[in-house]
N, C-alpha and C positions, 0 to 999 in steps of 0.2 A: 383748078376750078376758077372760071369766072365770076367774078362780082360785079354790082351796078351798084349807085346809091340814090335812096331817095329821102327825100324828106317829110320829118313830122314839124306841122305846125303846133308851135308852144307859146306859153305869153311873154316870151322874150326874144320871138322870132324863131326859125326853122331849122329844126334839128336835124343834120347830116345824119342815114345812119346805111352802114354798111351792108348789102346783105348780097345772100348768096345762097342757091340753091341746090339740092342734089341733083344727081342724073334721073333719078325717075320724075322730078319736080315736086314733090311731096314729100312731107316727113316728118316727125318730130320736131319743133323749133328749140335752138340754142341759145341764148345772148350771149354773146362775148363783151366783157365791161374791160378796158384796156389796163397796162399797164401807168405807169407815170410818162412815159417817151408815147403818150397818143395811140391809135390807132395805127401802129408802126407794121412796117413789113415783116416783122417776126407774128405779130398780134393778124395780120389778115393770111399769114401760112397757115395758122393754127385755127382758123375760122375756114380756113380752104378745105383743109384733114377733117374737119368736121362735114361738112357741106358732101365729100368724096365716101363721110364714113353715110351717108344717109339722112341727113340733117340739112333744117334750114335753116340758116345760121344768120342774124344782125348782129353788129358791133357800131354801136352809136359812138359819135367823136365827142365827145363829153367836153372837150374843151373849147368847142365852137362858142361857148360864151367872155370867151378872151381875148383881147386884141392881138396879143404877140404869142400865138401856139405852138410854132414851128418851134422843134426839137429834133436832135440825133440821137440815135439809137444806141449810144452810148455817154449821152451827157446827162451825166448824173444831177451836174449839179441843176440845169435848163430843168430839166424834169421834174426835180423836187421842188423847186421854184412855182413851177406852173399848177402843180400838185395843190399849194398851198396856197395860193391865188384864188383857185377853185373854191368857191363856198359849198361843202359838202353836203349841205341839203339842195343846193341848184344842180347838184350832181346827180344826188338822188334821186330826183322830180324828175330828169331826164332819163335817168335808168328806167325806172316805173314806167316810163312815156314809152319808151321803146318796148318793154316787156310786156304793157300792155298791145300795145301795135304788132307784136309777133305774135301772141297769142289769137286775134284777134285775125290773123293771116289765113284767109282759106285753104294753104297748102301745109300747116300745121296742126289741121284736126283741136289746135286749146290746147297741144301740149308743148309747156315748156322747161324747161331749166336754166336756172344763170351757171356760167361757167365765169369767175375773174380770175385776174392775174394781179399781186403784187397790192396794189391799190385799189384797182377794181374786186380783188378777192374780197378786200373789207367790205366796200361797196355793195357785191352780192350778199353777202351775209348781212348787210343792214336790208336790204330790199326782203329778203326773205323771210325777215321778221315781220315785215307788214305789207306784202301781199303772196303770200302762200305760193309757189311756183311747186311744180312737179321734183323738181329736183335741184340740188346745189354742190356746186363743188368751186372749192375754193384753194386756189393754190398763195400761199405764203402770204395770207392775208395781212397789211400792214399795218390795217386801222384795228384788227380781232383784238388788242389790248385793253383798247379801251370803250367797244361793240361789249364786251361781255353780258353786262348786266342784260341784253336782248337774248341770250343764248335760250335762255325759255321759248322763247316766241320762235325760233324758227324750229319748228314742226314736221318741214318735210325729210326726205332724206338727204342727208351730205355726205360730203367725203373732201376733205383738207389733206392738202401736201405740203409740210414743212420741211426745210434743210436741218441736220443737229451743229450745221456749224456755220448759220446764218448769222452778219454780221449785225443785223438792223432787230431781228427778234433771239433772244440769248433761247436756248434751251431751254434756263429757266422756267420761261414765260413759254415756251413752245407749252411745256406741261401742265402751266394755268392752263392754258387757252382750252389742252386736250381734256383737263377735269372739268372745264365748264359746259364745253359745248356735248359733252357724253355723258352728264351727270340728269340719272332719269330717262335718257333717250338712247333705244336701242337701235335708232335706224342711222345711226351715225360711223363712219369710216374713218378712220384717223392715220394716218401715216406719218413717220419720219425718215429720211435718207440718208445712211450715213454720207457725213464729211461731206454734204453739198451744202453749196450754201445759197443765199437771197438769189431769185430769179434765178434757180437753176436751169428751168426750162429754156429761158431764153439762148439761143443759140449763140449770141455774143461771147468770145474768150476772154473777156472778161466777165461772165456770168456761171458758164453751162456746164452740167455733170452732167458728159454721155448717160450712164449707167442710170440715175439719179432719173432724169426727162425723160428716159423709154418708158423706162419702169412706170411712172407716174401716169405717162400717156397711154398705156396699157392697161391700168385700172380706171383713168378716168372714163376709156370708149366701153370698158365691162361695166362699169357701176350707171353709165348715160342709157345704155342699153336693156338693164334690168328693169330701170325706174321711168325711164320713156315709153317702155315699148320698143321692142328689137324695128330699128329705121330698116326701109325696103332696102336700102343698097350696103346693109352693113355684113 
Protein backbone atom coordinates (compact mmCIF):
# COMPACT_ATOMS: atom_id res chain seq x y z
CA UNK A 1 0.00 0.00 0.00
CA UNK A 2 0.89 3.38 -0.70
CA UNK A 3 1.37 6.29 1.71
CA UNK A 4 1.82 10.25 1.30
CA UNK A 5 2.28 12.67 4.12
CA UNK A 6 0.76 15.70 5.07
CA UNK A 7 1.00 18.16 7.49
CA UNK A 8 -0.82 19.36 10.73
CA UNK A 9 -0.07 22.92 11.59
CA UNK A 10 0.73 23.21 15.63
CA UNK A 11 2.11 25.93 17.76
CA UNK A 12 5.50 24.77 17.44
CA UNK A 13 5.41 24.43 13.84
CA UNK A 14 4.15 21.49 11.30
CA UNK A 15 3.48 18.06 12.16
CA UNK A 16 4.60 15.39 9.67
CA UNK A 17 2.03 12.66 9.71
CA UNK A 18 1.90 9.62 7.73
CA UNK A 19 -1.22 8.42 6.21
CA UNK A 20 -2.46 6.01 4.02
CA UNK A 21 -5.60 4.83 2.63
CA UNK A 22 -7.54 1.52 1.79
CA UNK A 23 -8.53 0.28 -1.63
CA UNK A 24 -12.04 1.46 -1.58
CA UNK A 25 -10.70 4.90 -0.14
CA UNK A 26 -12.90 4.90 3.01
CA UNK A 27 -12.89 3.24 6.16
CA UNK A 28 -12.58 3.21 9.57
CA UNK A 29 -9.44 5.51 10.75
CA UNK A 30 -6.40 3.99 12.83
CA UNK A 31 -3.49 6.12 14.48
CA UNK A 32 -0.43 4.39 14.67
CA UNK A 33 1.81 6.23 17.55
CA UNK A 34 5.50 4.75 16.79
CA UNK A 35 7.69 2.75 18.51
CA UNK A 36 10.98 4.47 20.18
CA UNK A 37 13.11 3.95 16.37
CA UNK A 38 10.36 6.67 14.76
CA UNK A 39 8.16 6.12 12.30
CA UNK A 40 10.47 3.07 11.00
CA UNK A 41 9.86 0.83 8.10
CA UNK A 42 8.69 -1.94 10.36
CA UNK A 43 6.02 0.77 12.13
CA UNK A 44 4.77 2.02 8.12
CA UNK A 45 4.34 -2.21 7.14
CA UNK A 46 2.08 -2.45 9.96
CA UNK A 47 0.11 0.90 8.97
CA UNK A 48 0.36 -0.62 5.22
CA UNK A 49 -1.50 -4.25 6.76
CA UNK A 50 -3.90 -1.95 8.18
CA UNK A 51 -4.73 0.53 5.30
CA UNK A 52 -4.91 -3.23 2.89
CA UNK A 53 -7.07 -4.79 5.95
CA UNK A 54 -9.71 -1.57 5.31
CA UNK A 55 -8.61 1.22 7.22
CA UNK A 56 -7.36 4.69 7.10
CA UNK A 57 -4.39 4.67 8.75
CA UNK A 58 -2.06 8.11 10.13
CA UNK A 59 1.13 7.59 11.91
CA UNK A 60 2.48 11.11 13.04
CA UNK A 61 6.46 11.54 13.39
CA UNK A 62 6.17 12.55 16.90
CA UNK A 63 9.83 13.32 16.95
CA UNK A 64 9.70 16.21 14.44
CA UNK A 65 10.07 18.39 17.52
CA UNK A 66 13.93 17.24 17.84
CA UNK A 67 16.81 18.39 16.13
CA UNK A 68 18.82 15.18 15.77
CA UNK A 69 15.88 12.22 15.08
CA UNK A 70 17.37 9.93 12.85
CA UNK A 71 17.57 6.39 14.36
CA UNK A 72 18.14 2.72 13.12
CA UNK A 73 15.92 0.28 13.49
CA UNK A 74 17.80 -1.54 15.79
CA UNK A 75 19.74 1.15 18.03
CA UNK A 76 18.54 0.78 21.06
CA UNK A 77 20.32 2.89 22.74
CA UNK A 78 19.63 6.35 19.75
CA UNK A 79 16.03 5.40 20.45
CA UNK A 80 15.83 5.45 24.20
CA UNK A 81 17.86 8.58 23.91
CA UNK A 82 15.46 10.34 21.77
CA UNK A 83 12.47 8.68 23.68
CA UNK A 84 13.51 10.73 26.64
CA UNK A 85 14.45 13.95 25.01
CA UNK A 86 10.86 13.97 24.05
CA UNK A 87 8.80 15.92 26.68
CA UNK A 88 5.79 13.54 26.94
CA UNK A 89 3.10 15.99 27.17
CA UNK A 90 4.53 17.74 23.63
CA UNK A 91 3.96 14.12 22.52
CA UNK A 92 0.85 13.82 23.59
CA UNK A 93 -0.50 17.24 22.20
CA UNK A 94 0.60 15.92 19.03
CA UNK A 95 -1.06 12.50 19.24
CA UNK A 96 -4.41 14.41 20.18
CA UNK A 97 -3.52 16.60 17.04
CA UNK A 98 -3.30 13.85 14.77
CA UNK A 99 -6.31 11.80 16.29
CA UNK A 100 -8.27 14.67 16.09
CA UNK A 101 -7.24 15.27 12.28
CA UNK A 102 -8.35 11.59 11.50
CA UNK A 103 -11.25 11.73 13.07
CA UNK A 104 -12.13 14.67 11.48
CA UNK A 105 -11.19 12.96 7.85
CA UNK A 106 -14.22 12.69 5.61
CA UNK A 107 -13.14 9.19 4.58
CA UNK A 108 -13.36 8.00 8.24
CA UNK A 109 -17.12 8.46 8.83
CA UNK A 110 -15.56 9.88 13.20
CA UNK A 111 -14.45 6.53 13.70
CA UNK A 112 -11.25 5.93 15.23
CA UNK A 113 -8.91 3.95 17.42
CA UNK A 114 -5.16 4.42 18.65
CA UNK A 115 -3.21 1.45 17.81
CA UNK A 116 0.80 2.03 19.71
CA UNK A 117 3.63 0.20 19.76
CA UNK A 118 6.37 -0.07 22.79
CA UNK A 119 6.30 3.75 23.55
CA UNK A 120 3.56 4.79 21.60
CA UNK A 121 1.41 1.90 23.50
CA UNK A 122 1.83 3.96 26.76
CA UNK A 123 1.20 7.05 24.59
CA UNK A 124 -2.23 5.64 23.46
CA UNK A 125 -3.43 4.70 26.69
CA UNK A 126 -2.71 8.24 27.99
CA UNK A 127 -4.66 9.77 24.95
CA UNK A 128 -7.46 7.46 25.60
CA UNK A 129 -7.95 8.74 29.08
CA UNK A 130 -8.66 12.08 27.88
CA UNK A 131 -10.23 11.98 24.61
CA UNK A 132 -12.49 8.90 24.30
CA UNK A 133 -11.43 7.26 20.91
CA UNK A 134 -13.65 4.13 19.63
CA UNK A 135 -11.11 1.85 20.45
CA UNK A 136 -7.45 0.90 21.77
CA UNK A 137 -5.03 -1.33 21.63
CA UNK A 138 -1.91 -1.24 23.09
CA UNK A 139 0.91 -3.54 22.55
CA UNK A 140 3.77 -3.65 25.40
CA UNK A 141 3.03 -0.40 26.60
CA UNK A 142 6.35 1.10 28.21
CA UNK A 143 5.08 4.08 30.10
CA UNK A 144 1.42 1.49 31.43
CA UNK A 145 3.60 1.46 34.83
CA UNK A 146 3.45 4.49 35.69
CA UNK A 147 -0.16 5.64 33.36
CA UNK A 148 -2.05 3.47 36.02
CA UNK A 149 -3.63 5.73 38.22
CA UNK A 150 -5.68 6.92 34.44
CA UNK A 151 -6.70 3.30 34.07
CA UNK A 152 -10.21 4.57 35.22
CA UNK A 153 -10.67 7.09 32.70
CA UNK A 154 -10.04 5.00 29.74
CA UNK A 155 -13.47 3.84 29.09
CA UNK A 156 -13.51 2.52 25.58
CA UNK A 157 -12.59 -0.87 24.72
CA UNK A 158 -8.93 -2.17 24.63
CA UNK A 159 -7.08 -5.03 24.23
CA UNK A 160 -2.88 -5.03 25.34
CA UNK A 161 -0.32 -7.43 24.25
CA UNK A 162 2.42 -8.34 26.59
CA UNK A 163 5.61 -10.82 26.35
CA UNK A 164 5.94 -13.18 29.84
CA UNK A 165 9.45 -12.78 29.21
CA UNK A 166 9.81 -9.17 28.36
CA UNK A 167 13.10 -7.76 29.59
CA UNK A 168 11.95 -3.82 30.17
CA UNK A 169 8.46 -4.85 32.00
CA UNK A 170 8.92 -8.15 34.45
CA UNK A 171 5.82 -10.31 34.72
CA UNK A 172 5.42 -9.03 37.73
CA UNK A 173 4.16 -5.67 36.72
CA UNK A 174 2.69 -7.32 33.44
CA UNK A 175 -0.05 -8.43 36.28
CA UNK A 176 -0.31 -4.99 37.87
CA UNK A 177 -0.82 -3.49 34.80
CA UNK A 178 -3.55 -6.42 33.95
CA UNK A 179 -5.34 -5.92 37.54
CA UNK A 180 -5.55 -2.21 36.94
CA UNK A 181 -6.58 -1.82 33.51
CA UNK A 182 -9.64 -4.74 34.05
CA UNK A 183 -10.59 -3.87 37.55
CA UNK A 184 -14.49 -2.67 37.04
CA UNK A 185 -14.14 -2.88 33.09
CA UNK A 186 -15.51 -5.57 31.12
CA UNK A 187 -14.59 -4.30 27.66
CA UNK A 188 -11.05 -4.97 28.31
CA UNK A 189 -8.84 -7.76 26.44
CA UNK A 190 -5.64 -8.72 28.05
CA UNK A 191 -3.14 -11.02 26.69
CA UNK A 192 0.21 -12.57 27.45
CA UNK A 193 2.66 -14.76 25.08
CA UNK A 194 4.59 -17.09 26.21
CA UNK A 195 8.40 -16.63 26.14
CA UNK A 196 8.16 -13.49 23.83
CA UNK A 197 9.64 -10.85 24.86
CA UNK A 198 9.75 -6.65 24.50
CA UNK A 199 8.77 -5.54 20.89
CA UNK A 200 7.95 -8.98 19.75
CA UNK A 201 6.09 -7.70 16.91
CA UNK A 202 8.83 -5.96 15.48
CA UNK A 203 10.33 -8.01 12.85
CA UNK A 204 13.98 -7.36 13.95
CA UNK A 205 16.10 -10.78 15.13
CA UNK A 206 16.79 -9.11 17.58
CA UNK A 207 13.15 -8.46 18.86
CA UNK A 208 10.37 -11.00 17.02
CA UNK A 209 8.42 -14.26 18.18
CA UNK A 210 7.11 -15.62 14.94
CA UNK A 211 4.18 -17.36 16.90
CA UNK A 212 3.89 -14.55 19.49
CA UNK A 213 3.23 -11.38 16.36
CA UNK A 214 0.75 -13.60 14.23
CA UNK A 215 -1.08 -14.52 16.99
CA UNK A 216 -1.19 -10.88 18.34
CA UNK A 217 -1.93 -9.37 14.74
CA UNK A 218 -4.64 -11.79 14.47
CA UNK A 219 -6.62 -10.55 17.52
CA UNK A 220 -5.65 -7.22 16.99
CA UNK A 221 -7.56 -7.12 12.98
CA UNK A 222 -10.71 -9.19 15.08
CA UNK A 223 -11.00 -6.88 18.13
CA UNK A 224 -10.37 -3.41 15.30
CA UNK A 225 -13.22 -4.95 13.49
CA UNK A 226 -15.76 -5.73 16.28
CA UNK A 227 -15.42 -2.17 17.82
CA UNK A 228 -14.87 -0.15 14.33
CA UNK A 229 -17.28 -1.41 12.48
CA UNK A 230 -16.17 -4.55 9.94
CA UNK A 231 -13.89 -1.84 7.23
CA UNK A 232 -15.19 -2.44 3.53
CA UNK A 233 -11.90 -4.23 2.45
CA UNK A 234 -11.49 -6.42 5.44
Amino acid sequence: MSSDIMNLPTESGDLPVHRWLPPSGTGPGVLVLQEIFGVSDYVRSRASDLAEAGYVVFAPELYHRLPDAAVGEDDLAKGMELAGELPWDEALTDARTAMDALRAAPETGGRVALLGFCYGGGLAFNLAAQAVPDALVSYYGSALPTLLPLAREVTCPSLHHFGTADDYIPLETVEKIRAAVTLGNRRVQFFTYDAAGHAFDNPSPMFHHERASALAWQRTLTFLAAHLGRAENA
